[in-house]
TIGU-260491 format. One record per residue (C-alpha): residue number from 1; x, y negated, z. Coordinates in steps of 0.1 Angstrom, whole numbers, plus 5000, padded with zeros to 4 digits. Each point is the difference from the previous one (the first is absolute). Layout:
% TIGU-260491
<atom resi="NUM" X="X" Y="Y" Z="Z"/>
...
This chain:
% TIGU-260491
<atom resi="1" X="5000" Y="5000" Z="5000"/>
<atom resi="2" X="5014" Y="4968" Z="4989"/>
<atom resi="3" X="5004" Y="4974" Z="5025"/>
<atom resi="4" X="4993" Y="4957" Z="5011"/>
<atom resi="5" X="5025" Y="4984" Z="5026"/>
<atom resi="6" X="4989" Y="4977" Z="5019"/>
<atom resi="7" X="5015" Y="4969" Z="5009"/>
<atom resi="8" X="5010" Y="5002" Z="5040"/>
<atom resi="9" X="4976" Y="4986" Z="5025"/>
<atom resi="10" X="4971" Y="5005" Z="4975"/>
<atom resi="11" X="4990" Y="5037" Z="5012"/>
<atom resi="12" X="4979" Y="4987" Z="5026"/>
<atom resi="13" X="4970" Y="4990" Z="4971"/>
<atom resi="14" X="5003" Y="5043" Z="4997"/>
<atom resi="15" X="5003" Y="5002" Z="5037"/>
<atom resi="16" X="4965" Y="4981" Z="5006"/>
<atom resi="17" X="4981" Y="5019" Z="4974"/>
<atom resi="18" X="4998" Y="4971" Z="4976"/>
<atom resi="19" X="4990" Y="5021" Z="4965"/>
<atom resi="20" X="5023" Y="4978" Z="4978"/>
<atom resi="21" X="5035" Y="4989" Z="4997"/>
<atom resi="22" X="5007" Y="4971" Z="4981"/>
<atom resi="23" X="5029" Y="4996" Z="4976"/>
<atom resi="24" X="5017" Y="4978" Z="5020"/>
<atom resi="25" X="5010" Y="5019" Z="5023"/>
<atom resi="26" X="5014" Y="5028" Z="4982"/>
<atom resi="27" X="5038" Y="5004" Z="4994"/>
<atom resi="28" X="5005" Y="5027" Z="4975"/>
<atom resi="29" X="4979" Y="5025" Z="4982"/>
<atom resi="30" X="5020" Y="5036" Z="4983"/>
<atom resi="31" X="5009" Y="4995" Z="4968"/>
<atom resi="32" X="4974" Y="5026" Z="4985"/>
<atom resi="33" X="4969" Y="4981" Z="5016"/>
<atom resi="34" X="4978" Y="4989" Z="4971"/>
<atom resi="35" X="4969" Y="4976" Z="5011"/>
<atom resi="36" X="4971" Y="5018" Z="5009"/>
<atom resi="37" X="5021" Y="5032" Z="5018"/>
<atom resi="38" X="4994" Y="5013" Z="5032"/>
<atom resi="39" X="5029" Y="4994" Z="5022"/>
<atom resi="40" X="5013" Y="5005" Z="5037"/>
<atom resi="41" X="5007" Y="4967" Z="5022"/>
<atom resi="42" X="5031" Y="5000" Z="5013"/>
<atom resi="43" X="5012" Y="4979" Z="5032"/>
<atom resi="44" X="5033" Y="4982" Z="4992"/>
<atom resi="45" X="5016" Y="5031" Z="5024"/>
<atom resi="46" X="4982" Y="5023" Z="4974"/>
<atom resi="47" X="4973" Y="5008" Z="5023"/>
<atom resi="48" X="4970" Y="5017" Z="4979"/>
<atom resi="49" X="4972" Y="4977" Z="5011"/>
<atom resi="50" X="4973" Y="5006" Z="4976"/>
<atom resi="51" X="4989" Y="5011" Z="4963"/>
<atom resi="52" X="4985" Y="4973" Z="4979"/>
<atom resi="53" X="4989" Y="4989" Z="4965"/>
<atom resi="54" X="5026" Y="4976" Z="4982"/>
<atom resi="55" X="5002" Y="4975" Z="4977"/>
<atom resi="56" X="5029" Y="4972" Z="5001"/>
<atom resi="57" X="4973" Y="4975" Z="4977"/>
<atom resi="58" X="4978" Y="4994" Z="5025"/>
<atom resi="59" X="5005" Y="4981" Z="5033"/>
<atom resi="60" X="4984" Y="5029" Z="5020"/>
<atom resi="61" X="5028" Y="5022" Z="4992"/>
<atom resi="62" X="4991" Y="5031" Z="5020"/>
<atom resi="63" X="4969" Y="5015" Z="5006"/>
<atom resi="64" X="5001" Y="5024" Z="5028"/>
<atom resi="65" X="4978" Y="5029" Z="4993"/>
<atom resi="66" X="5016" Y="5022" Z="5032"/>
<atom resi="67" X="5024" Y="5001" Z="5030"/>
<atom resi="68" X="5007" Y="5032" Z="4999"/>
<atom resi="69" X="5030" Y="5020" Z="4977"/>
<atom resi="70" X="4969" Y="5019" Z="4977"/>
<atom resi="71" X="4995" Y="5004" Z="4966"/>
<atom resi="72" X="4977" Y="4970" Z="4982"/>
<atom resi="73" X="4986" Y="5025" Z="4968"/>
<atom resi="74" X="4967" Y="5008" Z="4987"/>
<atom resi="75" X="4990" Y="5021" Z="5034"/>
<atom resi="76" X="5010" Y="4970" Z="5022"/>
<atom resi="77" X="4971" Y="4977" Z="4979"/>
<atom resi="78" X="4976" Y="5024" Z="5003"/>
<atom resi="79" X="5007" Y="5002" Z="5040"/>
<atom resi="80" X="4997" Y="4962" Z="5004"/>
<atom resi="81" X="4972" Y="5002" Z="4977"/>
<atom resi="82" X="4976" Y="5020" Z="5019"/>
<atom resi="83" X="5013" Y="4985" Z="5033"/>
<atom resi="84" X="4989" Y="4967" Z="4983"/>
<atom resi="85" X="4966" Y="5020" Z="4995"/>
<atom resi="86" X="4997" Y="5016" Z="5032"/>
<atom resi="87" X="5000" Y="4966" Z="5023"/>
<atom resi="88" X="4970" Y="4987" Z="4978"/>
<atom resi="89" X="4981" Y="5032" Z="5003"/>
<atom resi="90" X="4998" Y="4992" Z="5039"/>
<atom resi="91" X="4974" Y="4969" Z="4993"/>
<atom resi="92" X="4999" Y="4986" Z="4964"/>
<atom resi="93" X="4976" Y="5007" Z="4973"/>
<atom resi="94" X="5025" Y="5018" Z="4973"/>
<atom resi="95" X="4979" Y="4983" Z="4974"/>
<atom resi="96" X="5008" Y="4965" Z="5009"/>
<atom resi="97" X="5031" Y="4991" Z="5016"/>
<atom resi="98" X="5037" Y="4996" Z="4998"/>
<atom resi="99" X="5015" Y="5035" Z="4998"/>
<atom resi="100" X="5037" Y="4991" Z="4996"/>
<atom resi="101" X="5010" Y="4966" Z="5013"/>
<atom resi="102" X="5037" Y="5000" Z="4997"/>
<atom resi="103" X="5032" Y="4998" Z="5022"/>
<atom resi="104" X="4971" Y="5005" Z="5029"/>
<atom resi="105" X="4993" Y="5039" Z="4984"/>
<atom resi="106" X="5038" Y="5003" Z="5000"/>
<atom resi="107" X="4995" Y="4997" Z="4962"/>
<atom resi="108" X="5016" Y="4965" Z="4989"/>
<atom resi="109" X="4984" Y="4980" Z="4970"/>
<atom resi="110" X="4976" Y="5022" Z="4994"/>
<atom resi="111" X="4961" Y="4986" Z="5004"/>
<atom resi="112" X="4971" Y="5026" Z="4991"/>
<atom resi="113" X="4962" Y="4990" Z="5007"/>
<atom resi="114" X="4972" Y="5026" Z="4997"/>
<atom resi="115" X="4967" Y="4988" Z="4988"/>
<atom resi="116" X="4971" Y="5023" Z="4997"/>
<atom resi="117" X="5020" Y="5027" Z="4983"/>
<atom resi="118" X="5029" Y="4984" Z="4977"/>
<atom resi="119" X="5029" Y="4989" Z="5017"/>
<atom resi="120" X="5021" Y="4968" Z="4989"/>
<atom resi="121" X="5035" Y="4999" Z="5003"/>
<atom resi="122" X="5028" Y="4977" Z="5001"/>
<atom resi="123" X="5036" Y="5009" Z="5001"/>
<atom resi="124" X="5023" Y="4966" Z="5006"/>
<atom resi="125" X="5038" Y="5015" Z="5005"/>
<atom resi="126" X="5021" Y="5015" Z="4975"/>
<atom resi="127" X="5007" Y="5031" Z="5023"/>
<atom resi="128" X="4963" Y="5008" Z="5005"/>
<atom resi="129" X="4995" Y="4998" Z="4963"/>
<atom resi="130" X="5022" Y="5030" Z="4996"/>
<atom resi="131" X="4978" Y="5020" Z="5021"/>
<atom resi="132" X="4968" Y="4988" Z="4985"/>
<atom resi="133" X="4986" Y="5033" Z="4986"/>
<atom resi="134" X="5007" Y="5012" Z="5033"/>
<atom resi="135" X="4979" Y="4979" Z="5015"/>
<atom resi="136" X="4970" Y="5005" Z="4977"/>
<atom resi="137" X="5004" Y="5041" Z="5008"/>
<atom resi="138" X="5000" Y="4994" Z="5034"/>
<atom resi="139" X="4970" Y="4979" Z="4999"/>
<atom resi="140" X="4981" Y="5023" Z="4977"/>
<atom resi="141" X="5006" Y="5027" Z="5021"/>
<atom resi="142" X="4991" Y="4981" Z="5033"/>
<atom resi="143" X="4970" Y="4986" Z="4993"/>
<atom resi="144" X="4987" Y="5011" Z="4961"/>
<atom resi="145" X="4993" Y="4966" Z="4984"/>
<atom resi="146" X="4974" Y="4997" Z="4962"/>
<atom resi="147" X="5033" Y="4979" Z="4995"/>
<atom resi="148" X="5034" Y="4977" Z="5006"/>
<atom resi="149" X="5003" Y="4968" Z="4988"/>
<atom resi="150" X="5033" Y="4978" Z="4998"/>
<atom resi="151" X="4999" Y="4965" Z="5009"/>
<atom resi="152" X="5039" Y="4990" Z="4996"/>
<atom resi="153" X="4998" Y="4970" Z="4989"/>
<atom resi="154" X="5015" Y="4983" Z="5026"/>
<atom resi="155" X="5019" Y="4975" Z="4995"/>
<atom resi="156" X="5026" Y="5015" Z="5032"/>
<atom resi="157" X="5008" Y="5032" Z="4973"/>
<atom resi="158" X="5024" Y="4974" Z="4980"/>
<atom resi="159" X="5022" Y="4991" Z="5031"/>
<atom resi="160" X="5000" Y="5035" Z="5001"/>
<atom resi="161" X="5013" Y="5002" Z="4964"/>
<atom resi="162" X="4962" Y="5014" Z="4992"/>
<atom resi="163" X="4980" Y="4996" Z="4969"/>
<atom resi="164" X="4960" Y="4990" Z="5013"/>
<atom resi="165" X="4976" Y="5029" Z="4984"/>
<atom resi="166" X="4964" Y="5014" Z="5009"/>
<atom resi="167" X="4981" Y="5032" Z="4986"/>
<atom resi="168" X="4993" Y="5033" Z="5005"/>
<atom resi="169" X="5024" Y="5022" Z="5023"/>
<atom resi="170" X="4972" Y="5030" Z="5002"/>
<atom resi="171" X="4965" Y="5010" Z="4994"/>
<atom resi="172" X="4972" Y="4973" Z="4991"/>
<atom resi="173" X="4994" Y="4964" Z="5015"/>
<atom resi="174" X="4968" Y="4985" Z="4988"/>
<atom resi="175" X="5002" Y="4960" Z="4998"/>
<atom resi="176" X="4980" Y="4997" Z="5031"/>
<atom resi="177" X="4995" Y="5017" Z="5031"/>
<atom resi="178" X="4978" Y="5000" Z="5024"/>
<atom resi="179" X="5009" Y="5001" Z="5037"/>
<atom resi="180" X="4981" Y="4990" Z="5036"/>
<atom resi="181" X="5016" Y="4989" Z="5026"/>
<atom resi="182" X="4984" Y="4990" Z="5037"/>
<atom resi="183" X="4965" Y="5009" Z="4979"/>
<atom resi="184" X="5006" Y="4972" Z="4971"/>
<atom resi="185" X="5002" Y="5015" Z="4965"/>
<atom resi="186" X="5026" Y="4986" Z="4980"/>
<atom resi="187" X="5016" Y="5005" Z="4964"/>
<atom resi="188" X="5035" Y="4998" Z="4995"/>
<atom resi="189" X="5021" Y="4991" Z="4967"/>
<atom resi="190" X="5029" Y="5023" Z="5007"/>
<atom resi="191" X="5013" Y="4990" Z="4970"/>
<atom resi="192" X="5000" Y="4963" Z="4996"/>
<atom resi="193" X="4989" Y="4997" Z="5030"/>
<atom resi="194" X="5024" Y="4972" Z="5027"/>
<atom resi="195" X="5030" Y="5019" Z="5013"/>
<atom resi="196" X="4980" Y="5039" Z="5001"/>
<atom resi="197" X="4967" Y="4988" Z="4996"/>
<atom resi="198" X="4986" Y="4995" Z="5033"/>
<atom resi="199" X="5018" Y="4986" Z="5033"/>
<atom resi="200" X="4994" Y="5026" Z="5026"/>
<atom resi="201" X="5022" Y="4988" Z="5025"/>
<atom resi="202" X="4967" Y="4980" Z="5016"/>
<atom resi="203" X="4977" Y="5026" Z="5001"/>
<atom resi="204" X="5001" Y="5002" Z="5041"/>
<atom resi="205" X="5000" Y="4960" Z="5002"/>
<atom resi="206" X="4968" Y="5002" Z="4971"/>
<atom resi="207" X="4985" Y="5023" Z="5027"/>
<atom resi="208" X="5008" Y="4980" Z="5031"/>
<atom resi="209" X="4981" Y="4968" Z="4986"/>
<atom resi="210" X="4964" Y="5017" Z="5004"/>
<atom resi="211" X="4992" Y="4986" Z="5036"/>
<atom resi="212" X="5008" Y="4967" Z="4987"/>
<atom resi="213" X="4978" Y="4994" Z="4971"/>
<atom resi="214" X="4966" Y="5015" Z="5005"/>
<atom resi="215" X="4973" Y="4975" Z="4991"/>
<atom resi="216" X="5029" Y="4971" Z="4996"/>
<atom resi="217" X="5009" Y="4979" Z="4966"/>
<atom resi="218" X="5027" Y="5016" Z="4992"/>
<atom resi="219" X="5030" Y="4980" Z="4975"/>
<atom resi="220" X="5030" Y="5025" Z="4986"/>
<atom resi="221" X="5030" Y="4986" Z="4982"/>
<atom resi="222" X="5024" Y="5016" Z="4978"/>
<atom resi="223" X="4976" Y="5027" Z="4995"/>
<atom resi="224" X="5014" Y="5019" Z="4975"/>
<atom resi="225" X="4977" Y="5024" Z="4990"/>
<atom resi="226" X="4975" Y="4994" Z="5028"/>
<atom resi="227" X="5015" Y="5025" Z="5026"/>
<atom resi="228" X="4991" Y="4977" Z="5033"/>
<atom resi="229" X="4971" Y="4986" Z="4983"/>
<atom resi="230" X="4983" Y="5030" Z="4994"/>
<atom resi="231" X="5004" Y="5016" Z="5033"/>
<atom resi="232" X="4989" Y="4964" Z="5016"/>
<atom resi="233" X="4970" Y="5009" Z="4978"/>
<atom resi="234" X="5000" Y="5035" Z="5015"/>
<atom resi="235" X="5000" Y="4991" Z="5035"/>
<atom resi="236" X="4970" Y="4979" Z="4998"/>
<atom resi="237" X="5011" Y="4965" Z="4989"/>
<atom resi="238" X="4974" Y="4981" Z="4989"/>
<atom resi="239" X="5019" Y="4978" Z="4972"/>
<atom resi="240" X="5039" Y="5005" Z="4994"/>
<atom resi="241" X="5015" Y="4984" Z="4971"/>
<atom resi="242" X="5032" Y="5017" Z="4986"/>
<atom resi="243" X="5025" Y="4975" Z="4983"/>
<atom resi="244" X="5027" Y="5004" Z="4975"/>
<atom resi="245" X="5023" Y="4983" Z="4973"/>
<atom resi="246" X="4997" Y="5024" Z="4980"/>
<atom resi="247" X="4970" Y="5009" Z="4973"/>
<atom resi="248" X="5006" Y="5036" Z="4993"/>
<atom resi="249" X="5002" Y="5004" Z="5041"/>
<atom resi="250" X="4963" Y="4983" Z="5003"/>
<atom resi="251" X="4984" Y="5024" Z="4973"/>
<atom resi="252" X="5014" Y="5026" Z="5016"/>
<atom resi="253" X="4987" Y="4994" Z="5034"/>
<atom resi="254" X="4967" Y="4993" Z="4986"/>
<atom resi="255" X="5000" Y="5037" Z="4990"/>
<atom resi="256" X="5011" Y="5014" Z="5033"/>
<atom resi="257" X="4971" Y="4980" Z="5017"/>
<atom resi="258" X="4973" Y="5011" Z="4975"/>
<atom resi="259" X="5019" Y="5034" Z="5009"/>
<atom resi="260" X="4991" Y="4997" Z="5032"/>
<atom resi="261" X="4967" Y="4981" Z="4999"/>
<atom resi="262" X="5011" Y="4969" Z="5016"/>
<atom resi="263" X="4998" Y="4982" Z="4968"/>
<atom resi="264" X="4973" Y="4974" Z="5012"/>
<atom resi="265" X="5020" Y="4993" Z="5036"/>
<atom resi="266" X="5038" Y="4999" Z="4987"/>
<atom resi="267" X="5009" Y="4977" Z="4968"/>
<atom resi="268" X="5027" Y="4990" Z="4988"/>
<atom resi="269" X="5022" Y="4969" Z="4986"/>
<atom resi="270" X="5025" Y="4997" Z="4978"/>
<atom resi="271" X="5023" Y="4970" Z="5015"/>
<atom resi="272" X="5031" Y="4992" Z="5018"/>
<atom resi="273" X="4997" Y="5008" Z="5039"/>
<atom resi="274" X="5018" Y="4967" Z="5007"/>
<atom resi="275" X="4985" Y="4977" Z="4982"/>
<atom resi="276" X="4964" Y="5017" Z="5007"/>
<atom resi="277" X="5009" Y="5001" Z="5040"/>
<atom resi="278" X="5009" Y="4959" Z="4993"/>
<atom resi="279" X="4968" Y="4995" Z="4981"/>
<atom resi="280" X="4978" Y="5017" Z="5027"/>
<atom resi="281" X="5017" Y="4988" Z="5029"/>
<atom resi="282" X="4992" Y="4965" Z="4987"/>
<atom resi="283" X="4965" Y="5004" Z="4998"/>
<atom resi="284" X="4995" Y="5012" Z="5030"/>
<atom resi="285" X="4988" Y="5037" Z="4993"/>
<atom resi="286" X="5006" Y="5023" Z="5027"/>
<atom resi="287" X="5001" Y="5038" Z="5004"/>
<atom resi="288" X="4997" Y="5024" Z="5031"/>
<atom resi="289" X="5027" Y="5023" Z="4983"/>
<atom resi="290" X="5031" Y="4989" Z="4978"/>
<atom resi="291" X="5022" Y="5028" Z="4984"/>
<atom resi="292" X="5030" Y="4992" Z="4989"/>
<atom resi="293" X="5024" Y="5026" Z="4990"/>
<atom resi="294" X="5026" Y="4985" Z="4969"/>
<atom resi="295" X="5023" Y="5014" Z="4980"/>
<atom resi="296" X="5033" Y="4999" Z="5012"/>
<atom resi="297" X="5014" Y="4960" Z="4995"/>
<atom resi="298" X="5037" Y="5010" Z="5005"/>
<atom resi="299" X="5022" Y="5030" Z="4985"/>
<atom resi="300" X="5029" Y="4989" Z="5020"/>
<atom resi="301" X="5018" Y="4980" Z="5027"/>
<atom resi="302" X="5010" Y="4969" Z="4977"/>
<atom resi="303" X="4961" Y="4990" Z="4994"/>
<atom resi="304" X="4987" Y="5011" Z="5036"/>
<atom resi="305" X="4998" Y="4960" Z="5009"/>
<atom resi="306" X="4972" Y="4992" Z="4972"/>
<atom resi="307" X="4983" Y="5036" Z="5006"/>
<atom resi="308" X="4997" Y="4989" Z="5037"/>
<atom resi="309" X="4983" Y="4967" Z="4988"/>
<atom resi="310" X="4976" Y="5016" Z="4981"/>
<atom resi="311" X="4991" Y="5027" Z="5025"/>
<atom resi="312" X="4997" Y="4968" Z="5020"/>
<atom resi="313" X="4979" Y="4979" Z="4977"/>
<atom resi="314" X="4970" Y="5031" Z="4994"/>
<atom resi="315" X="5000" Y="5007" Z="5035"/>
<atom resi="316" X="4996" Y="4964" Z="5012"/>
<atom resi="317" X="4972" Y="4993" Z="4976"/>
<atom resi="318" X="4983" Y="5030" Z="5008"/>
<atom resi="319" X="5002" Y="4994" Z="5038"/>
<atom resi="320" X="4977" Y="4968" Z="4994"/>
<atom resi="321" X="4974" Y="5014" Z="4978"/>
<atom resi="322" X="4990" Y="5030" Z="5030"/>
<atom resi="323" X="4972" Y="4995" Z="5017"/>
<atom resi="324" X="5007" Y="4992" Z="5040"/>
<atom resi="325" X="5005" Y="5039" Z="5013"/>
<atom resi="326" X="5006" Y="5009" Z="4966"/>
<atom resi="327" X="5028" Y="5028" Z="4988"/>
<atom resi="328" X="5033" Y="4996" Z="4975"/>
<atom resi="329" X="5014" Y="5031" Z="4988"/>
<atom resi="330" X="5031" Y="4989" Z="4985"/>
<atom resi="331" X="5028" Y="5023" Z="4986"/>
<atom resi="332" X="5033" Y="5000" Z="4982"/>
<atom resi="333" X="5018" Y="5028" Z="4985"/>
<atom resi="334" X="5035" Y="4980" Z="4993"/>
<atom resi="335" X="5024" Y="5020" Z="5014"/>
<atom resi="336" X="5026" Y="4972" Z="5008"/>
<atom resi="337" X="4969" Y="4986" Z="5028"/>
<atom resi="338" X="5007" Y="5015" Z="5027"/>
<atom resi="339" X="4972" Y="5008" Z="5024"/>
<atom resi="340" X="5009" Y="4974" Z="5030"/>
<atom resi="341" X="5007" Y="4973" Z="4965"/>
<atom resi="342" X="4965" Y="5008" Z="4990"/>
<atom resi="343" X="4987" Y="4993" Z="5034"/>
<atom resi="344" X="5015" Y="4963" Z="5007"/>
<atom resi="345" X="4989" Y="4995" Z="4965"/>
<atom resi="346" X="4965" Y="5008" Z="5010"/>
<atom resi="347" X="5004" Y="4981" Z="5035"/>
<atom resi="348" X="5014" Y="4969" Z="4981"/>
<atom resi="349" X="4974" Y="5000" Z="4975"/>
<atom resi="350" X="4973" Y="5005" Z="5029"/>
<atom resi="351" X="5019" Y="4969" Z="5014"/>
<atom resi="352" X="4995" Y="4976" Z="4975"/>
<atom resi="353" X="4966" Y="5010" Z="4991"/>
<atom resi="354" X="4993" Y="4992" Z="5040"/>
<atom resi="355" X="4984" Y="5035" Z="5008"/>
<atom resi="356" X="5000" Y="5026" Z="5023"/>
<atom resi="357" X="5012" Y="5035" Z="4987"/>
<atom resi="358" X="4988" Y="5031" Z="5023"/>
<atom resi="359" X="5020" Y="5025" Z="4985"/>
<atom resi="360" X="4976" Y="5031" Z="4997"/>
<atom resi="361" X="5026" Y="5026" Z="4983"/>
<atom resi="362" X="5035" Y="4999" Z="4988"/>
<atom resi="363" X="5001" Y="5029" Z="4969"/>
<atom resi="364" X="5026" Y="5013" Z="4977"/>
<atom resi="365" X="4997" Y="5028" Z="4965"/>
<atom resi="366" X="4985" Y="5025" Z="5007"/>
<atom resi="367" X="5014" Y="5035" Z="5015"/>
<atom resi="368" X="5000" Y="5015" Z="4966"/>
<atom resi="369" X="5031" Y="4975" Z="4995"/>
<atom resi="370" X="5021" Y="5009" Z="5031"/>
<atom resi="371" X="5026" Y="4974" Z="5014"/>
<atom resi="372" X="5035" Y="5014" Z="5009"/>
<atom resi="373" X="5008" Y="4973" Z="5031"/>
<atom resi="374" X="5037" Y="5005" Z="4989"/>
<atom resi="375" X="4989" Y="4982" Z="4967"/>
<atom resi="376" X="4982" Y="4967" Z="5005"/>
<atom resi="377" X="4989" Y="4999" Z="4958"/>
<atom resi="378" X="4978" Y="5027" Z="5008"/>
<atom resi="379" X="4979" Y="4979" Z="5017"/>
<atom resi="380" X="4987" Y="4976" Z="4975"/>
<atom resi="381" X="4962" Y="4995" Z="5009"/>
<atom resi="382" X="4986" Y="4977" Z="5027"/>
<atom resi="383" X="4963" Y="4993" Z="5004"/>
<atom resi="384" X="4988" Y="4981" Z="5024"/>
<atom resi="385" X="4963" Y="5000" Z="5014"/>
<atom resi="386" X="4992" Y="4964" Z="5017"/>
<atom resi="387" X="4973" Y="4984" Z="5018"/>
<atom resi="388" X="5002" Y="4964" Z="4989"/>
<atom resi="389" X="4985" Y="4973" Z="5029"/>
<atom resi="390" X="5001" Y="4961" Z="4991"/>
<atom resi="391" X="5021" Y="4981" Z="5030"/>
């Protein structure tokens, strides 16, 4: 097995369990090592410390796949697979949820989402490419899918030295499927679809809003394709608007609610969250409930500054359109806001829009996308449930 040196001092990122190494810290890789090997990290005594997937092109250099001296092969990815498998088994519903969510199944850069019976599948590492069709064996032998879809285009593939593709990988994928979750009906695009099609990640926080909403006028933003929307609609809302920038988003949220039958409670409008939040909150209209749960507004540290302004800006303007004892669900799934960031956010915005917050519940993805405390980035979701008082 070919070998990475690391540079001395920087074992202890192995030693805590981190799942990546970054190039930086490496001193020498063997001769033979070609990007995308599996190789043994080496202390700078030559201490075996870990086997990991390799490629000098990308910052994350090495991705650790196992502490122990054992071989990484075909039998290895199915092990991991059904482990992967297994831990859902024990309280999700196999037909929609995340069934492989990366370095936290001990499988890195690999994303694969089950809804109804096709599976979607994204593989963002050069290493985890090479084992691809071992992964789709696994899975068809795990849990029998209609089909496997690819969704690799991601931009991440080309720091990885990765061309962006989608199709078939096995079986049959119709262009829409149909899945429920929490009791809402929905259809997803798996194949043009944002990211895989549907965001699973909130389906817990989707479930936690019912005791808020009943009877209430209900106001979603950056509703996508309806998700919150439709379940506000579920649990009894008695109007709940679901907003979007874009078009194709609306339309397609208009079919989940007729889907459902909530098409004459939950509508939907095409426009931008901001300026709608602006508009509103200048004419005075008010809501009991205000969802707001955007896209993420940084990919990384150098623009966290303007994304904190902007989670500011929508939460601030949201805080004064809620009724007095009214509730804000707000969320963000940047990974570079940390949860205690997101909370003086919150508390700042609460500040100048002189209310009260009674925080309610403090949430994060779901258990189908398990954090590894050793890795922070796991933890990329925060949703907060607020009671909003005027001061």
């Amino acid at each position: 097995m070919s070998s990475v040196t690391l540079k001395p001092g920087k074992e202890k990122r192995v030693y805590t369990r981190h799942p990546w190494v970054f190039r930086s810290d490496i001193d020498s890789a063997d001769a033979a090592v070609s990007p995308g090997d599996v190789v043994d990290i080496r202390s700078s005594k030559g201490k075996f410390l870990a086997k990991a997937f390799y490629n000098p092109a990308s910052q994350i250099a090495l991705r650790i796949l196992t502490y122990r001296e054992e071989p990484v092969n075909r039998d290895f990815i199915f092990r991991r697979v059904r482990e992967a498998v297994e831990y859902r088994r024990t309280f999700a519903d196999l037909k929609s949820c995340r069934l492989i969510f990366a370095e936290s199944d001990r499988l890195p850069a690999l994303i694969v989402d089950a809804f109804g019976d096709v599976l979607v599948l994204q593989c963002l590492s050069l290493g985890m490419e090479r084992f691809k069709q071992d992964v789709v064996d696994a899975l068809v032998q795990e849990v029998s899918p209609r089909g496997i879809w690819e969704r690799n285009d991601v931009p991440v593939r080309r720091l990885e030295g990765l061309e962006m593709t989608t199709g078939l990988l096995w079986g049959e994928v119709p262009d829409l499927v149909e899945i429920q979750e929490n009791g809402v009906r929905f259809y997803v695009d798996v194949k043009e679809g944002q990211k895989t099609g549907f965001f699973l990640d909130q389906k817990e926080n989707r479930a936690a809003i019912a005791p808020f909403v009943k009877n209430k006028r209900v106001l979603d933003c950056f509703t996508h394709t309806g998700s919150f929307a439709l379940h506000a609609g579920h649990y009894g809302a008695k109007e709940v608007t679901g907003v979007d920038i874009s078009g194709f988003a609306c339309e397609f949220a208009e079919k989940n609610a007729k889907l459902n039958g909530l098409e004459d409670r939950v509508h939907f409008v095409e426009a931008n969250a901001f300026d709608l939040l602006a508009e509103k909150s200048r004419s005075g209209d008010q809501y009991d409930v205000i969802i707001l749960d955007p896209p993420a507004f940084t990919k990384s540290k150098s623009t966290l500054e303007n994304a904190m302004r902007g989670y500011k800006e929508i939460n601030l303007r949201a805080m004064k359109m809620i009724v007095p004892g009214g509730y804000l669900i707000t969320c963000s799934c940047s990974q570079h806001v940390l949860p205690d960031m997101f909370r003086r956010m919150v508390q700042d915005a609460a500040s100048d829009a002189r209310v009260l917050l009674r925080q309610v519940e403090f949430r994060t993805q779901g258990k189908d996308h398990p954090i590894l405390p050793q890795s922070p980035e796991t933890e990329y979701l925060k949703c907060g449930i607020y009671q909003v008082f005027p001061v």
